[in-house]
BAFI-3210 file (N, C-alpha, C; in Angstrom, 3 decimals, decimal comma, padded with zeros to 6 digits):
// residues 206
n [1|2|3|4|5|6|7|8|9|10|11|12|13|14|15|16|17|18|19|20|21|22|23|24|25|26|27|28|29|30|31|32|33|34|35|36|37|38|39|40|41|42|43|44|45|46|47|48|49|50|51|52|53|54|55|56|57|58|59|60|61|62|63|64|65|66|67|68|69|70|71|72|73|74|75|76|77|78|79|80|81|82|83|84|85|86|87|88|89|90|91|92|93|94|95|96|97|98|99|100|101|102|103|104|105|106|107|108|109|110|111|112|113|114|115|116|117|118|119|120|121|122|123|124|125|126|127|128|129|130|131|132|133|134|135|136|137|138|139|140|141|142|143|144|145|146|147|148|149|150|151|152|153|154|155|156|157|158|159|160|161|162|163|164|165|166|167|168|169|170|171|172|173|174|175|176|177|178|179|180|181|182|183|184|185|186|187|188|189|190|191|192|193|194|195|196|197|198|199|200|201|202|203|204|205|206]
n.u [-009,652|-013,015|-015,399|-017,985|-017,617|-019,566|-021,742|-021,081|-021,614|-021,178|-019,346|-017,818|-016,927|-014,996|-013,193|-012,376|-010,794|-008,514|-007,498|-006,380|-004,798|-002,823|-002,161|-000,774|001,207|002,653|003,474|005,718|007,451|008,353|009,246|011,331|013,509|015,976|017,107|018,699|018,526|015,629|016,322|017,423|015,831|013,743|014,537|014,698|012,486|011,599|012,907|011,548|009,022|009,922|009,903|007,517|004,660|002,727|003,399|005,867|004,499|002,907|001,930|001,493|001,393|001,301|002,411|003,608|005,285|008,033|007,210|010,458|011,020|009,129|010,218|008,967|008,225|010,649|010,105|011,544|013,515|012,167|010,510|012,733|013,199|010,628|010,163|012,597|011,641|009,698|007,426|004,504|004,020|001,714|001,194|-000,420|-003,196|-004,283|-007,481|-008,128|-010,738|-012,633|-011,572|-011,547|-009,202|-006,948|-005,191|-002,278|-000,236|002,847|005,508|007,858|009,512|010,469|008,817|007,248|005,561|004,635|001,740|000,586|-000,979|000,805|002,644|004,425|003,197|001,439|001,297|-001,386|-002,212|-000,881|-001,579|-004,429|-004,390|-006,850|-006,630|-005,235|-002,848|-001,193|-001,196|000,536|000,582|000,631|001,222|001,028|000,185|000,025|-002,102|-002,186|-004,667|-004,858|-005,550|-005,591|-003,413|-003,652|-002,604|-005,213|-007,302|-008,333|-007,961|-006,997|-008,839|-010,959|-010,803|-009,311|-011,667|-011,957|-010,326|-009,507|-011,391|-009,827|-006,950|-004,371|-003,744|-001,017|-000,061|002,525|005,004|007,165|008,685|008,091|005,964|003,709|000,978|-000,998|-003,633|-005,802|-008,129|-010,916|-013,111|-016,686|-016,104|-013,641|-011,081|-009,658|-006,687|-004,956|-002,395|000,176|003,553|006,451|009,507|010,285|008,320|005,844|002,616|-000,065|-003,314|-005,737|-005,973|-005,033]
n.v [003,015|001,926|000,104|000,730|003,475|005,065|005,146|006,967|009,963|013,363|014,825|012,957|011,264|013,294|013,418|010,936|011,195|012,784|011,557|009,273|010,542|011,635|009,373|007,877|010,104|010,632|007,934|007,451|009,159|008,432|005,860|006,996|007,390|007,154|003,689|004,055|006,048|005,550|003,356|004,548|006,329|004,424|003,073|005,144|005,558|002,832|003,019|004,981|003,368|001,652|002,880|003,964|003,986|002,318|000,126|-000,807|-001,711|-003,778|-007,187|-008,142|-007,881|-006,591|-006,055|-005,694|-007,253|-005,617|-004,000|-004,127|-003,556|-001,318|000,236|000,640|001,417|-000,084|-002,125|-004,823|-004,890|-004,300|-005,977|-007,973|-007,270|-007,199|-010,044|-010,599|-009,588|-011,351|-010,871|-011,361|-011,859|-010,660|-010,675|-009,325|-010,834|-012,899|-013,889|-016,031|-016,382|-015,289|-012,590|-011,327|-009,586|-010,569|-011,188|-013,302|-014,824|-015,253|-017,588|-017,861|-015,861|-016,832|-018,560|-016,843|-016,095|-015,047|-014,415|-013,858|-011,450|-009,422|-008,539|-010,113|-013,277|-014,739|-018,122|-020,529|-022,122|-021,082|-019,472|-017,585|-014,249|-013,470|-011,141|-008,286|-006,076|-004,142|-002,750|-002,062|000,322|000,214|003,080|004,894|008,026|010,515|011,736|014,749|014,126|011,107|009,970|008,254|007,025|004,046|001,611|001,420|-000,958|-000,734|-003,002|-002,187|-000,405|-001,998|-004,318|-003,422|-002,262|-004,154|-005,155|-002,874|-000,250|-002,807|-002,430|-000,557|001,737|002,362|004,588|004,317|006,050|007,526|011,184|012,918|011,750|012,829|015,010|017,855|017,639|014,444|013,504|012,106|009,117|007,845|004,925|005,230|004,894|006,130|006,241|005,965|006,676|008,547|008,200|009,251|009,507|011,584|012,535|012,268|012,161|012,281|011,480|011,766|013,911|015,357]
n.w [-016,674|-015,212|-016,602|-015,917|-015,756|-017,450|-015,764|-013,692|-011,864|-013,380|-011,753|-010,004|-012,326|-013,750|-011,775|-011,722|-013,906|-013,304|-011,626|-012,743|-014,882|-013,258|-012,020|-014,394|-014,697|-012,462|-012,080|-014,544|-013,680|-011,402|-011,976|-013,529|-011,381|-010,306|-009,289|-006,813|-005,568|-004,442|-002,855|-000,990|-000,096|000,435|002,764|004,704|004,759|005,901|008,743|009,540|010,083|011,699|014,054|014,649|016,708|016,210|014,363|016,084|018,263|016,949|016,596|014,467|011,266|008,171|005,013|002,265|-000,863|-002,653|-006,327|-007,771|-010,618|-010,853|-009,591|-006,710|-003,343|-000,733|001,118|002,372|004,073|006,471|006,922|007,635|010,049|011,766|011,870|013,200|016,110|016,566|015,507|013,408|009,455|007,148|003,458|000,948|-001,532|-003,869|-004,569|-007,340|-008,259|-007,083|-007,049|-005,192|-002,631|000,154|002,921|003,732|006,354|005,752|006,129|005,220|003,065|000,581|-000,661|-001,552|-004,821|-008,085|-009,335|-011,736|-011,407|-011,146|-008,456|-006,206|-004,125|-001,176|-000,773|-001,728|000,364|002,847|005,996|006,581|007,665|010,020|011,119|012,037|013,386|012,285|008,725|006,060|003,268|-000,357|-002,343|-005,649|-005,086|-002,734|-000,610|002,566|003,944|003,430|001,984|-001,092|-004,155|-006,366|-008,200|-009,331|-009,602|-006,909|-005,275|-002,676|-001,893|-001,305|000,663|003,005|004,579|005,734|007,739|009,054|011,070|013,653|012,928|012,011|009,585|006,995|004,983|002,698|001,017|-001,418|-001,031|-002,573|-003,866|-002,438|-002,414|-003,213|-002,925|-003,490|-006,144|-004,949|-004,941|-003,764|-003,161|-002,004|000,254|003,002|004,913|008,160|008,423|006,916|005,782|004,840|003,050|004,682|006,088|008,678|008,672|010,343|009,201|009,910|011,632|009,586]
ca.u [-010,859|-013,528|-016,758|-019,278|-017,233|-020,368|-022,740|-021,157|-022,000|-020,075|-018,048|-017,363|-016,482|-013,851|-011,976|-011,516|-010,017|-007,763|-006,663|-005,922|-004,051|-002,079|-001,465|000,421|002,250|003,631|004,220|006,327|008,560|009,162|010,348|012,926|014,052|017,259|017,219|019,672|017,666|014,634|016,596|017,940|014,490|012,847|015,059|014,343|010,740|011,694|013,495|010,444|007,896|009,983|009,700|006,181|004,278|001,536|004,223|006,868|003,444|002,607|002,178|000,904|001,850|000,760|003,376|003,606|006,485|008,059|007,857|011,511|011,351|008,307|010,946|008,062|008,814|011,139|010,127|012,027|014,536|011,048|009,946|013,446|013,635|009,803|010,524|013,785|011,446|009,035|006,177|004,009|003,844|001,472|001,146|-001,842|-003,130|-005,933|-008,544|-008,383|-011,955|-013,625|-010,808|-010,960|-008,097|-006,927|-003,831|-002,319|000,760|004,085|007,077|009,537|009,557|010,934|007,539|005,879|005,627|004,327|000,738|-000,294|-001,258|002,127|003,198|004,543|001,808|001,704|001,057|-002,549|-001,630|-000,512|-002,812|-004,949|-004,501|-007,751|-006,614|-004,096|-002,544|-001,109|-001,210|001,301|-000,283|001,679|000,781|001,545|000,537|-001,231|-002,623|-002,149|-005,975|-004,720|-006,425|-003,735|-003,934|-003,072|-002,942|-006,268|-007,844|-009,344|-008,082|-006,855|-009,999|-012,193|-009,944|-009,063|-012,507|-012,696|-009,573|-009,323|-010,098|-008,517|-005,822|-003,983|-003,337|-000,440|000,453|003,852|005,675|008,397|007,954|007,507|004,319|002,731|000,358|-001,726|-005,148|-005,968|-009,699|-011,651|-014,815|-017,329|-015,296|-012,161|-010,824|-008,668|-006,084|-004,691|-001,263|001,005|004,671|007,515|011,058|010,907|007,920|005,192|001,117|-001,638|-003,978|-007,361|-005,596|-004,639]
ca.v [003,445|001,090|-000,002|001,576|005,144|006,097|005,636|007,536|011,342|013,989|015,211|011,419|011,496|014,484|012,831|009,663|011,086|013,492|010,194|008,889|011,405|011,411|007,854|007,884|011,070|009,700|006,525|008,212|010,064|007,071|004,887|007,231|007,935|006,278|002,820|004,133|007,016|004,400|002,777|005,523|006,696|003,253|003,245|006,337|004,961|001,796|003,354|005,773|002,935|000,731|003,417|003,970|003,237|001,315|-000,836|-001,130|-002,355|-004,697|-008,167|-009,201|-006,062|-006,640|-005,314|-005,372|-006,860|-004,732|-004,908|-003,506|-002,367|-000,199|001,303|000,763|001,159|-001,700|-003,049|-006,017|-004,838|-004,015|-007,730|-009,149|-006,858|-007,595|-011,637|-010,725|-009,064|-012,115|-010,642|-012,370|-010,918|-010,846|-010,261|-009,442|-012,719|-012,202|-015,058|-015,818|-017,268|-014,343|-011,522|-010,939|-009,363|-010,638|-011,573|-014,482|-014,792|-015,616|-018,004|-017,970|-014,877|-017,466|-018,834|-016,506|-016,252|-014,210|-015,609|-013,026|-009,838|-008,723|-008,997|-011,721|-013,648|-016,243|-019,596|-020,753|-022,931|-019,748|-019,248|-016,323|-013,403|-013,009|-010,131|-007,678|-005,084|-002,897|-002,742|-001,012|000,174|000,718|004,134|006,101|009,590|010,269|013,061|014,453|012,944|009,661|009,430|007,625|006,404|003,333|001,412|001,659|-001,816|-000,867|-004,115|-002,070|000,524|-002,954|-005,135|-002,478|-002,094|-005,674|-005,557|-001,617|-000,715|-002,323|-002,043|000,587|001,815|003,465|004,672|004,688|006,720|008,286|012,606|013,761|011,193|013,346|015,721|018,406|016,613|013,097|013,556|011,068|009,082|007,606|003,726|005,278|004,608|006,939|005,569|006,548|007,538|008,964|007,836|008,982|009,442|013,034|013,195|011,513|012,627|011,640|011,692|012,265|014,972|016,380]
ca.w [-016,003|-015,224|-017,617|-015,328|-015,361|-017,854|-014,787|-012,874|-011,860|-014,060|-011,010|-010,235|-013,602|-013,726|-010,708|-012,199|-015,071|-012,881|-010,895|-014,615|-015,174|-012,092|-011,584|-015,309|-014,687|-011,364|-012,442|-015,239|-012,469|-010,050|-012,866|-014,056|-010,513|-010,201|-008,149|-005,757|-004,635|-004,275|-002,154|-000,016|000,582|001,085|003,932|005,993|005,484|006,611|009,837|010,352|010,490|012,947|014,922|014,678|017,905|015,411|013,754|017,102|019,049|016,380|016,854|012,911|010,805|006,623|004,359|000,326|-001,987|-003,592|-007,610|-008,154|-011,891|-010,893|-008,231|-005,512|-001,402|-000,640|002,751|003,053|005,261|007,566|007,128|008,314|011,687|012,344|011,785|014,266|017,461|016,627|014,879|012,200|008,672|006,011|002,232|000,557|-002,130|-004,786|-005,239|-009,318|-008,744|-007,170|-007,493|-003,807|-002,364|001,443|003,795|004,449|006,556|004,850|007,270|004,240|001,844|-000,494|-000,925|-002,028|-006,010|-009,096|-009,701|-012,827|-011,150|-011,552|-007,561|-005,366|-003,335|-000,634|-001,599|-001,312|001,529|003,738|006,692|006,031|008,740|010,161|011,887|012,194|014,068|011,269|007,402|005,270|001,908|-001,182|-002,930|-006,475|-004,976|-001,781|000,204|003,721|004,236|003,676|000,185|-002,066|-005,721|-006,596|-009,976|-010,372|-009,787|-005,729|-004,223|-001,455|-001,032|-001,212|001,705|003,814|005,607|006,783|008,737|009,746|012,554|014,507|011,803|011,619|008,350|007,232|003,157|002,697|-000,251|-001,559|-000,148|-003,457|-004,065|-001,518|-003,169|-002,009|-002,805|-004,295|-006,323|-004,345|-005,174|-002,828|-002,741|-001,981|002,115|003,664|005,351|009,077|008,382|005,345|006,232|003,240|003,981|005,085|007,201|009,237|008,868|011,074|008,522|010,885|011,809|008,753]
c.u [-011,921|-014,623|-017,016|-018,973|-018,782|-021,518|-022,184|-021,627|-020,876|-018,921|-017,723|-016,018|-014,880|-012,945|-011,316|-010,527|-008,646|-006,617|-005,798|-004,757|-002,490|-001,228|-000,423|001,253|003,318|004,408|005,344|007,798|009,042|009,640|011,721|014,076|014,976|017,051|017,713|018,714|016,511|014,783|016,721|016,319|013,951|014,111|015,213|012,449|010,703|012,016|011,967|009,194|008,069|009,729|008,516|005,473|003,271|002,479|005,097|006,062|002,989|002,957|002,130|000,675|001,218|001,511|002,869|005,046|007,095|008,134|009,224|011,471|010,440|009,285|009,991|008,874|009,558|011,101|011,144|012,721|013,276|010,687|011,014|013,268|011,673|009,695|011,305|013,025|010,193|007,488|005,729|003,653|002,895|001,334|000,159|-001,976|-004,300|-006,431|-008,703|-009,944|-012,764|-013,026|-011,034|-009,986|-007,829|-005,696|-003,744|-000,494|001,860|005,521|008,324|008,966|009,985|010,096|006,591|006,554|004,800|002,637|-000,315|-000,891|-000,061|003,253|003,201|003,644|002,213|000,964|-000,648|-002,749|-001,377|-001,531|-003,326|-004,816|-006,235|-008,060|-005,694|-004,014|-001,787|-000,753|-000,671|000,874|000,778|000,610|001,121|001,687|-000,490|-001,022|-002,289|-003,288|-006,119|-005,567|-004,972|-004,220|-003,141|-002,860|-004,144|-007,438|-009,010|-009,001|-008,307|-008,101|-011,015|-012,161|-009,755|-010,123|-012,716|-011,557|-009,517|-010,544|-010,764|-007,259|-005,827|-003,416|-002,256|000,238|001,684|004,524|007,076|008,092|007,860|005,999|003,336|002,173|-000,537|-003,120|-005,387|-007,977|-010,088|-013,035|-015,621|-016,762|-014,465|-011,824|-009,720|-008,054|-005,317|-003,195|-000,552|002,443|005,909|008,790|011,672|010,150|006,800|003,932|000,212|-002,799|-005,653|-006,586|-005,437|-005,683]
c.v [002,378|001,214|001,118|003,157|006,202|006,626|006,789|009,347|012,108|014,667|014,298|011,437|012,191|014,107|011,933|009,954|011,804|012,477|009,737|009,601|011,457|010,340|007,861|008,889|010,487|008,765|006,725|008,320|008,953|006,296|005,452|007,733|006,751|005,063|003,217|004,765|006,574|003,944|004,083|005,732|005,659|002,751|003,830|006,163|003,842|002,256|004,107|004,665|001,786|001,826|003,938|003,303|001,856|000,195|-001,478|-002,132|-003,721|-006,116|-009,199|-007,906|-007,224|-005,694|-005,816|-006,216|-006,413|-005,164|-004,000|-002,094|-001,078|001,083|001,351|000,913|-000,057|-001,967|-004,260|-005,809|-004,455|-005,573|-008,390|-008,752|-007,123|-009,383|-011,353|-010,456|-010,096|-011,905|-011,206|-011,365|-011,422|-010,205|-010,617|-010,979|-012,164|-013,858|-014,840|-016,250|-015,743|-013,278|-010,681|-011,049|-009,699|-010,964|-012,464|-014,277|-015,818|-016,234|-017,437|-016,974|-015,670|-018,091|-018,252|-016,537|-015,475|-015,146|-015,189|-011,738|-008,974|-008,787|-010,540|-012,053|-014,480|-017,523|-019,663|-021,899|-021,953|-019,717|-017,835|-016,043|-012,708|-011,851|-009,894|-006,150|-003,994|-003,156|-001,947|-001,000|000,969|002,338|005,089|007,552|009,616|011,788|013,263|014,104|011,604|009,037|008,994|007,301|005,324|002,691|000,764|000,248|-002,410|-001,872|-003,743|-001,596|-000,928|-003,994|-004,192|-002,211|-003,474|-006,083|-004,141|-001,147|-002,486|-001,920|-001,133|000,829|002,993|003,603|005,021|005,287|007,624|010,262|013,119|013,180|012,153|014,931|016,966|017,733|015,644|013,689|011,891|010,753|008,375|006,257|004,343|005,395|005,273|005,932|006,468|007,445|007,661|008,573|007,633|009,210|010,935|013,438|012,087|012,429|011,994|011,859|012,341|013,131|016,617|017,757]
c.w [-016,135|-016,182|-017,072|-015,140|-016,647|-016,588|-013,429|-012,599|-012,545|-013,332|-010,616|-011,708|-014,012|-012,895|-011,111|-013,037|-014,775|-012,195|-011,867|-014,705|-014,396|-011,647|-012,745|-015,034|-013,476|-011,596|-013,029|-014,158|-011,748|-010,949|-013,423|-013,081|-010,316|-009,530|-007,018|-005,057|-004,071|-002,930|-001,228|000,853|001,204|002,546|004,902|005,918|006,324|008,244|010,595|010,919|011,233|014,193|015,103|015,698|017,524|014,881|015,046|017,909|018,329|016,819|015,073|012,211|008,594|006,014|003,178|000,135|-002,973|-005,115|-008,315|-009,599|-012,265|-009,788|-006,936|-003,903|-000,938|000,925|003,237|004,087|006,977|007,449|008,001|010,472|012,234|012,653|013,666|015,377|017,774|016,196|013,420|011,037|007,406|004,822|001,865|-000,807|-003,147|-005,389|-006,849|-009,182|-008,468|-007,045|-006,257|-002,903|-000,433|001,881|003,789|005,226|006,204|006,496|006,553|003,099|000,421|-001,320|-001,901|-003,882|-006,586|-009,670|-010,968|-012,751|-010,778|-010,171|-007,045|-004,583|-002,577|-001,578|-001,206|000,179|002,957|004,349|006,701|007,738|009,033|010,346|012,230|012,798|013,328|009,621|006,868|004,074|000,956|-002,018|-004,286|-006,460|-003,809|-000,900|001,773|004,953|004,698|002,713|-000,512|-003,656|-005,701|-008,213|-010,647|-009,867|-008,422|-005,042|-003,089|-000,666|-000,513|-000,009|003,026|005,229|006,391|007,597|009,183|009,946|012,698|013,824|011,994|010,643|007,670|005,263|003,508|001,184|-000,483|-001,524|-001,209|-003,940|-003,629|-002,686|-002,875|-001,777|-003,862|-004,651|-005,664|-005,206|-003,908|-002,453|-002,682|-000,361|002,320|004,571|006,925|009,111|006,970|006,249|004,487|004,056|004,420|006,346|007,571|009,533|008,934|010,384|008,625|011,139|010,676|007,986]
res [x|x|x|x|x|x|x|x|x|x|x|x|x|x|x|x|x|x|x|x|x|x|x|x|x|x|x|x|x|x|x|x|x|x|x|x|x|x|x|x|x|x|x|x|x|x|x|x|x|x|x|x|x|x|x|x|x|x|x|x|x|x|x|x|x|x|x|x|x|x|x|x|x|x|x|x|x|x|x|x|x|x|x|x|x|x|x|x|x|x|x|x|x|x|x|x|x|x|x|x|x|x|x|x|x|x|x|x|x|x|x|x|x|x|x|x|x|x|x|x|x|x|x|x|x|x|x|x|x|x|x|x|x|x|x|x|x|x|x|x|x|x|x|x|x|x|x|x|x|x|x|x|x|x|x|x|x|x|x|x|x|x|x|x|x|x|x|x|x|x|x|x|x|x|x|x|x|x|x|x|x|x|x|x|x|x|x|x|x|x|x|x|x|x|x|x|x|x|x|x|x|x|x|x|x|x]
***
């Protein structure tokens, strides 16, 4: 939980710690969920979000790599078939100087590398995506709002508004992540769609 959680308001307060709460219990559960089943699933997500009119339409889509031993969403097999229909892909990057989180697009997945914040990154060389036509966001537990939790550190809530809209934003998870309600605080960005491997929610809708 961050320093400043004393300033915040006491129902502020009570959320964070519910998030807390939440994010370890989850976490918990998806690590002891088999690989296989990981996989299985991250594959009827993968299928659902080529078929996604926001992803199919895409011209410069923003995916995640996965970090395996957390068991996370494994996209890759969504990176090779967007490469294959000629669409450009990027992976998010985190400035060590000012710990701002942004895109850059990736030619060779081979590239990218481990740079201390625990995922793979493009290189600093990688041309940053000014602008993109859809963003896939990784998630520990997320709502049918389009509130999500993540591990805690906001890159995404803090990045998110300076490319969506037009971005379309879509959380992807495994269908038990899904929750009935994520405690929110006032930085936290809803996201346009929920996408796990059972079902598909329009989140403005929901």
């Amino acid at each position: 939980m961050s320093d400043h959680s004393h300033k915040l308001a006491p129902e502020d307060f009570i959320r964070l710690k519910v998030k807390a709460e939440l994010r370890k219990r989850l976490r918990g559960v998806r690590k002891t969920t088999p690989i296989e089943a990981c996989m299985e699933r991250s594959a009827a997500i993968v299928s659902a979000l080529e078929a996604h009119p926001s992803v199919q339409n895409a011209k410069s889509v923003a995916l995640f790599w996965p970090i395996v031993t957390r068991h996370e969403v494994d996209l890759r097999p969504l990176d090779a078939s967007l490469r294959a229909r000629g669409a450009r892909v990027a992976y998010p990057t985190i400035d060590p100087e000012s710990g701002v989180m942004s895109f850059r697009f990736v030619d060779d997945t081979s590239h990218l590398e481990e740079k201390g914040y625990g995922f793979m990154e493009p290189s600093a060389e990688a041309p940053p995506a000014e602008a993109l036509d859809a963003i896939v966001v990784p998630a520990i537990a997320v709502d049918p709002a389009g509130h999500r939790i993540g591990y805690g550190a906001g890159y995404y809530d803090r990045t998110l508004p300076r490319y969506a809209p037009p971005a379309v934003t879509l959380i992807v998870a495994y269908d038990w992540q899904l929750v009935a309600e994520v405690p929110i605080v006032e930085t936290d960005v809803a996201c346009d769609w929920v996408v796990t491997d059972k079902r598909i929610i329009e989140a403005r809708l929901a």
